[in-house]
C-alpha positions in Angstrom: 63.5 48.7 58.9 62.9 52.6 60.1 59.5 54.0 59.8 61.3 56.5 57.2 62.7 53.8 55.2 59.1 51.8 54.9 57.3 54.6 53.6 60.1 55.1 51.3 59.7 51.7 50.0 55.8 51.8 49.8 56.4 54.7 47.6 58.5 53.4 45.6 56.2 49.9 45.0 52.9 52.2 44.4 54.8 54.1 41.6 56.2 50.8 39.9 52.7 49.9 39.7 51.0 53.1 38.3 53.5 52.9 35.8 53.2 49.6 35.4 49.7 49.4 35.2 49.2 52.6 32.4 49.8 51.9 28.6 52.9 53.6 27.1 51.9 54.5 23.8 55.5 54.1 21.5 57.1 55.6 18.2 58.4 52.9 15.9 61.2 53.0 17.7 63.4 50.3 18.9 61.1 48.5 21.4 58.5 48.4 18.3 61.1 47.6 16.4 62.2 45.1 18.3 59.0 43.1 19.2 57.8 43.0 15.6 61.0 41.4 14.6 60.3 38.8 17.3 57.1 38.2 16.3 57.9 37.4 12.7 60.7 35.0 14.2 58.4 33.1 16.7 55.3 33.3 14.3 56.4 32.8 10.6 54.5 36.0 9.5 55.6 38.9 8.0 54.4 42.3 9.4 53.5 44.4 7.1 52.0 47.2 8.5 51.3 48.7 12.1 48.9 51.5 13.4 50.6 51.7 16.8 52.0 50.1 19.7 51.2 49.8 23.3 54.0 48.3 26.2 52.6 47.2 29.8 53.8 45.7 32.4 51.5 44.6 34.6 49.6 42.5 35.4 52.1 40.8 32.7 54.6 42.5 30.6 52.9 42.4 26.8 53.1 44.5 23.7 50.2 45.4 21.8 50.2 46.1 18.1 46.7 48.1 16.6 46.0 47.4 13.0 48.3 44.8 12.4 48.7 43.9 7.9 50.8 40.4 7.6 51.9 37.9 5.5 53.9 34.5 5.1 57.2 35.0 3.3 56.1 32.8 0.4 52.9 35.1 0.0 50.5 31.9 0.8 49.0 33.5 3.5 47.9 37.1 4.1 45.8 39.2 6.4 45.1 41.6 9.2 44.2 41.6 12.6 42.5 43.8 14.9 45.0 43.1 17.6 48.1 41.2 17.9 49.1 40.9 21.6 52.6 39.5 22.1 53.1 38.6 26.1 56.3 38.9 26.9 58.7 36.6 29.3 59.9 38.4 32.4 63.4 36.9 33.1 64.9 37.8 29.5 62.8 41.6 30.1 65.0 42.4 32.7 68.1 41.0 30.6 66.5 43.7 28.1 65.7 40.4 25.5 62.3 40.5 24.1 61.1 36.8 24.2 57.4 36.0 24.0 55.5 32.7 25.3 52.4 34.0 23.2 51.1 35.8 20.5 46.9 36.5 20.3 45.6 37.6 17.2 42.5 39.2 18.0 39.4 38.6 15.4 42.0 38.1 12.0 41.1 37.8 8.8 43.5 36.0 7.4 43.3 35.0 3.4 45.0 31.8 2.3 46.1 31.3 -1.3 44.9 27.7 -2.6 45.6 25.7 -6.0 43.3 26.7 -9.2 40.6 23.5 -8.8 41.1 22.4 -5.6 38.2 21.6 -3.6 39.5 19.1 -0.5 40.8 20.0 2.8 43.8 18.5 2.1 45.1 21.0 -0.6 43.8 23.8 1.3 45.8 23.0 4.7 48.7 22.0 2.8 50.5 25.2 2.5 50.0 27.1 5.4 51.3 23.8 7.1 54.5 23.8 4.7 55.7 27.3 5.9 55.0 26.5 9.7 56.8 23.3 8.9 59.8 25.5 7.3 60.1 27.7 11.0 62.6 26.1 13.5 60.5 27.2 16.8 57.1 29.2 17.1 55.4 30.9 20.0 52.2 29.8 21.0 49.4 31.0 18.9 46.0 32.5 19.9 43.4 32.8 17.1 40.7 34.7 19.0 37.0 35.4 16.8 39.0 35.3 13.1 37.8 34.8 9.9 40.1 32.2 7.3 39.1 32.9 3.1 40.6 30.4 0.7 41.4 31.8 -2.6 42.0 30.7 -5.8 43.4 33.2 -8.2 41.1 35.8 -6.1 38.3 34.1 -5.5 36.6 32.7 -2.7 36.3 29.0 -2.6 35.5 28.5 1.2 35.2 30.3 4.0 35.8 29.3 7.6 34.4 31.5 10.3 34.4 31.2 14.2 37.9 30.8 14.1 39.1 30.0 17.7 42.4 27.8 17.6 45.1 27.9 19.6 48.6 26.2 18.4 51.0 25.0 20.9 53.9 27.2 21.5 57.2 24.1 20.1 60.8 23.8 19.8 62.4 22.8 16.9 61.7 19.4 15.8 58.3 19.1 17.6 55.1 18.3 16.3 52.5 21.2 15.9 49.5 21.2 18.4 46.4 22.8 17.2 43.1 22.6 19.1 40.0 24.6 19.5 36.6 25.7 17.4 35.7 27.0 14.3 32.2 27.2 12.2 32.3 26.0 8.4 29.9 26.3 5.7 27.3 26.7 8.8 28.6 23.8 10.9 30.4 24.4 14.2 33.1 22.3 14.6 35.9 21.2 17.3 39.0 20.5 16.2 42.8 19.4 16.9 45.6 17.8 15.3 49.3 17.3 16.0 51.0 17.5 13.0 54.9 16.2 13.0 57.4 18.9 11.6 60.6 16.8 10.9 61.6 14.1 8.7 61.2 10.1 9.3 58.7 8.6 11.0 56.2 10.3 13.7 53.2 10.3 15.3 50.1 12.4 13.9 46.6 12.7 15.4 43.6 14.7 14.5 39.9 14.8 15.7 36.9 16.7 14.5 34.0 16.4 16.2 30.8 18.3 14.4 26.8 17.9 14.4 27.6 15.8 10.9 30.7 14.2 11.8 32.5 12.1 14.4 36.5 11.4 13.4 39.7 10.2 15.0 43.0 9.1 13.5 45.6 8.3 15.1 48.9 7.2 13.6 52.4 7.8 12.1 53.3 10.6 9.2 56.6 9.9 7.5 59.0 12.2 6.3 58.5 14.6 3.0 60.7 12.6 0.8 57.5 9.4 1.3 54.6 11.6 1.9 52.2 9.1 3.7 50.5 9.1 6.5 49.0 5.4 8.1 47.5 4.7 11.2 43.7 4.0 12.5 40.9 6.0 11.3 37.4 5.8 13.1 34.4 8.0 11.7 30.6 8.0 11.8 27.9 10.4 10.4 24.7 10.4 11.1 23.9 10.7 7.2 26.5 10.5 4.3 24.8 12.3 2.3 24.5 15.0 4.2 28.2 15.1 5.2 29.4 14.8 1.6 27.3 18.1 0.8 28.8 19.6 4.1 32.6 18.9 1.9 31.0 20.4 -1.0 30.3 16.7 -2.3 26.8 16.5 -4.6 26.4 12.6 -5.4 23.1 11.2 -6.4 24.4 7.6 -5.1 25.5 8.8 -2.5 21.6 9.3 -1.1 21.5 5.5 -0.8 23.4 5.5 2.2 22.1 6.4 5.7 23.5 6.2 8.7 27.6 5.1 8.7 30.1 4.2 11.4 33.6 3.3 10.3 37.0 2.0 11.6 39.8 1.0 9.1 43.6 1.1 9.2 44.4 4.4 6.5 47.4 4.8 4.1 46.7 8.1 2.9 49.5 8.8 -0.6 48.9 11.8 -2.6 45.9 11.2 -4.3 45.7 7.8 -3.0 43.9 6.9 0.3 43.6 2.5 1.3 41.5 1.4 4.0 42.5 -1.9 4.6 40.5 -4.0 7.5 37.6 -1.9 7.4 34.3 -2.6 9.5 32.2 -0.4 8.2 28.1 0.4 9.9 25.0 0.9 7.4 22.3 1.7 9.4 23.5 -0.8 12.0 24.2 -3.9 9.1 28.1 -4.8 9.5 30.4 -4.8 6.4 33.7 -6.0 6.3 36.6 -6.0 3.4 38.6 -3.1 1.9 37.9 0.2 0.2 40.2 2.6 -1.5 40.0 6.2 -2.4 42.0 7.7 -5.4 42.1 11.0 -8.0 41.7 9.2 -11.2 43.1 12.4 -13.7 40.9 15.1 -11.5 38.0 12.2 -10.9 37.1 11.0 -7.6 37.1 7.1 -7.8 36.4 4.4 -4.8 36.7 0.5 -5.3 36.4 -1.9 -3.0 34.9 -5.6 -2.0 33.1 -6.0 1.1 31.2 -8.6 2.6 28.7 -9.1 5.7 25.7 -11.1 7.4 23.1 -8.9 5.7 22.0 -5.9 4.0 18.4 -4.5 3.3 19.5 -3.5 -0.8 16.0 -2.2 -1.5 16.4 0.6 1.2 19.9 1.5 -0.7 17.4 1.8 -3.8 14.5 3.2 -2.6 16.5 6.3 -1.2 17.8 6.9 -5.0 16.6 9.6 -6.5 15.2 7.7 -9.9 12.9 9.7 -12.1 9.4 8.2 -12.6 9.6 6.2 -16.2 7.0 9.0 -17.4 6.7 9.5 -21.1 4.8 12.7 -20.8 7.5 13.8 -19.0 10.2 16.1 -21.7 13.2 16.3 -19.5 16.6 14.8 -21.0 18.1 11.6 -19.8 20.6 12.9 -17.2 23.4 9.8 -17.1 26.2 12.5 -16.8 24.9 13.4 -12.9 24.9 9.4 -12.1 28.3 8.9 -13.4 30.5 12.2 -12.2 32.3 9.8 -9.9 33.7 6.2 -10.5 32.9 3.6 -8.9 33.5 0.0 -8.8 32.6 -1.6 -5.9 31.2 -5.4 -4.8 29.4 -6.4 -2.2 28.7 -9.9 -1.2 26.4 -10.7 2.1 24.5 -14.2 3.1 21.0 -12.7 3.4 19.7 -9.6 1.5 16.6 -7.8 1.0 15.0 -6.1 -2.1 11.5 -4.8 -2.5 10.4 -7.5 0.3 12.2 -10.5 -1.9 14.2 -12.4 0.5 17.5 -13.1 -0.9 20.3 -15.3 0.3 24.0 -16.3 -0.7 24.0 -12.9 -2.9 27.0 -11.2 -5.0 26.4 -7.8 -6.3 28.2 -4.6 -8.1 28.1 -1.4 -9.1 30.3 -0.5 -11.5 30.3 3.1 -12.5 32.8 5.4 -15.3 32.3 8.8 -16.9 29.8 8.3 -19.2 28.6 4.6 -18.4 26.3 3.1 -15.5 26.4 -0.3 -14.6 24.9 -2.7 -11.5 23.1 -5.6 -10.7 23.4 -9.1 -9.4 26.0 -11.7 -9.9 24.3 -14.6 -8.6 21.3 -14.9 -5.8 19.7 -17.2 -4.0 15.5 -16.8 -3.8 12.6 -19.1 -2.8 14.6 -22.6 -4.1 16.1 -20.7 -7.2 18.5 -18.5 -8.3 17.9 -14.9 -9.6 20.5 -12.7 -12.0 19.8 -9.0 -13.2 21.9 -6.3 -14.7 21.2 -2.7 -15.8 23.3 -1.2 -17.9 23.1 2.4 -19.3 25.9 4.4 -21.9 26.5 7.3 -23.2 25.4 7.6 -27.2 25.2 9.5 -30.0 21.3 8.9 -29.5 21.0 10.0 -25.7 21.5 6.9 -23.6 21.8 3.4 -24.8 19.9 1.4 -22.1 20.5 -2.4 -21.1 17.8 -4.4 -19.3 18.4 -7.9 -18.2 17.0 -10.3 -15.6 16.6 -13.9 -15.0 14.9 -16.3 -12.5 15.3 -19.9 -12.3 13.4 -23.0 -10.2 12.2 -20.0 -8.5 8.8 -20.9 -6.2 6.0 -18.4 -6.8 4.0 -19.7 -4.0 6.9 -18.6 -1.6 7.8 -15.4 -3.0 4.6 -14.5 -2.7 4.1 -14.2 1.3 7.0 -11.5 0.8 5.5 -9.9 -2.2 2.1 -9.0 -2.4 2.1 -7.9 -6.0 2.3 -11.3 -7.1 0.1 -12.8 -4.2 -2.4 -14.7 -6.3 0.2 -16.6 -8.4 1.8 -20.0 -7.3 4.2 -22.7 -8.9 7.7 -23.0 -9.9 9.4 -21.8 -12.5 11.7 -18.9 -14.6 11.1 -15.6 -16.2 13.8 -14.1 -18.7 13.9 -10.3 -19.9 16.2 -9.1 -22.2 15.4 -5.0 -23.2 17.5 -3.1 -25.4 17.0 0.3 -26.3 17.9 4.5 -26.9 17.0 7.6 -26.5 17.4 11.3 -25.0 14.2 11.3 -23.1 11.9 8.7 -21.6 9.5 8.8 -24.7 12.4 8.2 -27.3 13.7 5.6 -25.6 10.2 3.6 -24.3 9.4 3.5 -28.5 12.7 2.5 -29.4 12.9 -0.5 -26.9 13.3 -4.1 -28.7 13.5 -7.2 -26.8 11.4 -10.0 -25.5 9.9 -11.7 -22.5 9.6 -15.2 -20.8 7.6 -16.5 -18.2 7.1 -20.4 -17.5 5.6 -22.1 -14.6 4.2 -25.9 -13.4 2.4 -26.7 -11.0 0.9 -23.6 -9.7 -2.5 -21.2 -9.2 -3.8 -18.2 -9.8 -6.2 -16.9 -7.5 -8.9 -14.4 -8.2 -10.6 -16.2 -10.7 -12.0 -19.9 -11.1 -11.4 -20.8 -15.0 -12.5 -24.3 -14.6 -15.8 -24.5 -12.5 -16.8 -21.0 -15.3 -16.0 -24.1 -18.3 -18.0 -26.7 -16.3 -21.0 -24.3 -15.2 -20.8 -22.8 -18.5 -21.3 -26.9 -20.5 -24.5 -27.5 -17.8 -26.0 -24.2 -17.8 -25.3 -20.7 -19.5 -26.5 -19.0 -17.4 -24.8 -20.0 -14.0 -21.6 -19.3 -15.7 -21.6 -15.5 -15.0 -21.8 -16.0 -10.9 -19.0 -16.2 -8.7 -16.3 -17.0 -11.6 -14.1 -14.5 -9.7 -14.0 -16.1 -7.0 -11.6 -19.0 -5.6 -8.4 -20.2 -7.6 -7.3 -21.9 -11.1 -5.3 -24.6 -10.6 -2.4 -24.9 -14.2 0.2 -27.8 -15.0 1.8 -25.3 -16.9 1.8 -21.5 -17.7 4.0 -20.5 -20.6 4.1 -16.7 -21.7 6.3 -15.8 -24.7 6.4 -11.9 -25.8 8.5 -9.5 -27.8 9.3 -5.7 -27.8 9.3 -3.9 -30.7 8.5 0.4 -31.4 7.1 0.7 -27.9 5.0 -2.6 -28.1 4.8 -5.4 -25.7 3.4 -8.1 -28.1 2.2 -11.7 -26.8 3.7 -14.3 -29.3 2.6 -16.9 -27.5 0.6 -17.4 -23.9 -1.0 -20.0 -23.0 -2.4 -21.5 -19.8 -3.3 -25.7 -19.3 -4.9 -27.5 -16.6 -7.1 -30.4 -16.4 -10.1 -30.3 -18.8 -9.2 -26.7 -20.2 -6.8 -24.5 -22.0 -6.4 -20.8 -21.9 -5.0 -19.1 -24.6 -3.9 -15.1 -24.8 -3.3 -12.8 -27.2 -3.0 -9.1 -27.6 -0.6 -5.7 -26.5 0.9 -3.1 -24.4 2.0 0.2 -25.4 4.8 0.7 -23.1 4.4 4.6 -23.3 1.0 4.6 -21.7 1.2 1.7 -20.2 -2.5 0.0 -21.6 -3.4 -3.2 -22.7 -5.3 -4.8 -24.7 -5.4 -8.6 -25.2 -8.0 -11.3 -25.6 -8.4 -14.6 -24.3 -9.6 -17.9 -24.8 -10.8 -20.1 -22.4 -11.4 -24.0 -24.0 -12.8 -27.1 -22.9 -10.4 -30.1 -23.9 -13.4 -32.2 -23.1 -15.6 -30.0 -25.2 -15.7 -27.7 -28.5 -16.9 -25.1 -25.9 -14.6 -21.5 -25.8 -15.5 -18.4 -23.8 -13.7 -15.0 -25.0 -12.6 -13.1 -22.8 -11.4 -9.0 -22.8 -7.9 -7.6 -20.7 -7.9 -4.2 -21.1 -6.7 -0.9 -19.4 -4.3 -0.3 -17.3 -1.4 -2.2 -16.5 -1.7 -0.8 -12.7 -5.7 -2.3 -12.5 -6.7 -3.6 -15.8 -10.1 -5.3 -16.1 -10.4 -9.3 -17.3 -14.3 -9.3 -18.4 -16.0 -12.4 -20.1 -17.2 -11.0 -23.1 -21.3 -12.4 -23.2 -21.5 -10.9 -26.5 -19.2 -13.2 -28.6 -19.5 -16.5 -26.2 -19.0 -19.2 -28.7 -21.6 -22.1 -28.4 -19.9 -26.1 -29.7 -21.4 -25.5 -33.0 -19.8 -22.0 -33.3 -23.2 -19.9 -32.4 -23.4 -17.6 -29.8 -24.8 -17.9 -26.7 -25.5 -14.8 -25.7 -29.3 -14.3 -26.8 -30.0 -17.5 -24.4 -27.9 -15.7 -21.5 -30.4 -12.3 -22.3 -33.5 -14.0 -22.4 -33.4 -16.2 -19.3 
């Protein structure tokens, strides 16, 4: 080559690239023309409107559109963009074919029209996905800093924000490829999902991974005429509640639950989702068995049966929000919050907790419909005997019709009471039967109109706190030895048989009555269930002797006092002893 013919060429190359590298600034002329109609071929959108266009060739050929207004065709989805950069391909250029390999749409905000009442991701990614599903190829995709509003008849049910996705550029018949970050209702999120466009069977995937949430399914999507989706889902939250509220999801049962990790296989219908082989993870205690999801006319309803090793029930409880049983307290009954979502769901597990019992061999339920509350235990296992309950509350006319019922059988006192400290100083075997009934809109109204009645029999036990029979025999040899130390050591019973009934906010003691050897204690008396205060009397008797000592229970129930009355002791002749006790 001459020295002419290099500078020539050197020219010639420094030109290209100042001309390459400077913005042409374009009428809506045919290159516009052109490049938007390419764009709404490769993209599914509509352009609707256009401040201006830019062309550049280097460093890559691209076409820039300012102020971009678009739309699907069936009006689903709308928006406007900042930017829409379209980079072009440079073999069909310099054929003068305007083909594209990506499209960014710089910070969008892009409005999505969703059903009137729909409030799950699903109907919110269903139509956008139906007109991408409806193209026969797209260009890749670059969401760069956009903003996504779901509407209902104009307004706002969500908002996503942070919108950073990028969809895979696909022939016709693949699967769409999404991936990349986005922010909603204040939780960043990373996303992706391939999504199979054609009919018959194909593989799907998706994964969101979040501060709240941990999920991965992989599986098969079948074709529109079936509409289901199956494979292996895997999720864990570090609280449920939490991520229920993060889907817009306020259940008051839902506070039980902690900590979840989950694995099942998932059929997912419309309005149908089966987990079948689930393991499922509360707070590290396995369950195992199936669950399943369904729309129940516009209601969310699970069901299920699971079964494991062992489950702590009174943590589930404890984390309920239950209001305080307060009479003072005006506010209405609120059954409709507890029951917004059905619910029927059992759980059976070898060894269970509640409120420090230890229970084994259990079989529980919750069973839960618009208007109507019910759980409790089918059968349990506990210290040698078996222990029912069930709690059921309804809708009425009256407020809420309340059920109480519980029953313990052959149970050993002296056991249960290592676990149980509120019953620490009471031994022997035995049952105890409650049966409560009762209605009302607030806790008073329904305290006074509770009706019902009480049982409580036991052999072969103690009660500590209190030594009934050395007070008897101090009391026969001297009066006034019987005041000291009575409440101290323990009162051996053959039997302890309590019989009461529940009438207009009483608890009333039909028949009590306490026997060991050489004495007999017999009680007598109320509590007002609304304020929670006895008052009773006793009887303490020799069966060797005409000799009685009364005795006082009053107060309340949380610390009531059980005094010796020294006032009306009762002498074998009837007298009283108490001048003798005062003057020695």
């Amino acid at each position: 080559m001459t020295r002419r013919t290099a500078i020539l060429a050197i020219c010639l190359v420094a030109v290209v690239g100042l001309l390459g590298l400077r913005s042409w600034e374009l009428a809506l002329g045919r290159v516009e023309r052109s490049a938007v109609a390419a764009i709404e071929r490769k993209t599914g959108f509509v352009v609707k409107t256009v401040e201006r266009a830019e062309f550049a060739l280097l460093p890559l050929p691209r076409i820039s559109l300012s102020s971009v207004g678009f739309a699907q065709r069936d009006g689903v989805l709308s928006g406007e963009a900042v930017r829409v950069r379209a980079h072009l391909r440079l073999l069909p250029l310099l054929t003068g074919e305007l083909s594209f390999d990506r499209v960014d749409l710089v910070a969008p905000r892009i409005d999505v029209a969703v059903p009137v009442g729909s409030d799950g991701v699903t109907d919110w990614l269903a139509p956008p996905l139906a007109e991408l599903e409806r193209l026969r190829s797209q260009s890749k995709i670059v969401l760069q800093g956009g903003s996504v509003f779901l509407r209902a008849d104009g307004a706002i049910q969500s908002v996503v924000r942070d919108v950073n996705l990028v969809i895979d550029e696909r022939s016709q018949n693949e699967p769409l490829d999404l991936s990349g970050s986005l922010t909603w209702r204040g939780v960043p999120t990373e996303v992706s999902l391939r999504w199979p466009m054609v009919g018959g069977s194909a593989k799907a995937a998706l994964s969101a991974t979040s501060p709240l949430l941990k999920l991965r399914f992989e599986g098969t999507r079948s074709g529109p005429s079936e509409s289901m989706i199956s494979g292996l889902l895997a999720l864990s939250t570090p609280s449920v509640p939490q991520l229920l509220g993060w889907f817009g999801e306020d259940s008051r049962l839902a506070a039980a639950l902690g900590a979840l990790t989950l694995s099942a296989d998932m059929q997912l219908k419309p309005h149908e989702a089966s987990f079948n082989n689930v393991v499922a993870s509360l707070d590290g205690e396995r369950l195992d068995g199936v669950l399943k999801l369904s729309d129940n006319a516009g209601r969310f309803a699970l069901s299920g049966t699971l079964a494991g090793a062992a489950l702590d029930l009174g943590r589930l409880i404890d984390r309920l929000p239950v209001p305080k049983v307060d009479a003072a307290d005006p506010s209405p009954l609120d059954l409709e919050a507890w029951t917004a979502r059905e619910i029927d769901l059992r759980v059976s597990v070898d060894a269970a907790r509640l409120k420090g019992a230890r229970l084994t061999d259990v079989a529980t339920y919750l069973l839960v419909k618009k208007g109507r509350f019910e759980a409790g235990l089918l059968r349990a296992n506990a210290y040698g005997g078996t222990v029912k309950t069930r709690l059921l509350a309804v809708s009425a006319p009256s407020g809420v019709d309340v059920k109480v019922q519980a029953g313990l059988d052959k149970v050993n006192f002296g056991q249960a009471a290592a676990d149980l400290p509120q019953i620490a100083r009471l031994s022997g075997t035995g049952g105890f039967q409650l049966a409560l009934d009762g209605a009302g809109r607030t806790f008073d109204e329904l305290l006074g109109s509770l009706t019902g009645r009480a049982n409580l029999s036991l052999r072969q036990g103690e009660i500590g706190g209190m030594a009934l029979a050395d007070l008897l025999r101090r009391a026969e040899r001297n009066p006034v030895q019987a005041l000291r130390d009575w409440r101290q050591g323990k009162t051996a019973f053959d039997t302890l048989v309590a019989n009461a009934g529940i009438a207009g906010g009483l608890f009333v003691l039909t028949d009590a009555q306490m026997s060991g050897q050489a004495y007999q204690l017999n009680l007598s008396g109320n509590a007002a269930l609304r304020t929670r205060v006895l008052d009773m009397t006793a009887v303490l008797s020799s069966t060797t002797s005409a000799l009685r000592l009364p005795f006082g229970l009053k107060g309340p129930l949380a610390a009531p006092l059980f005094e010796l009355e020294t006032d009306a002791m009762l002498t074998p002749t009837g007298a009283s002893l108490a001048p003798t006790l005062l003057t020695r």
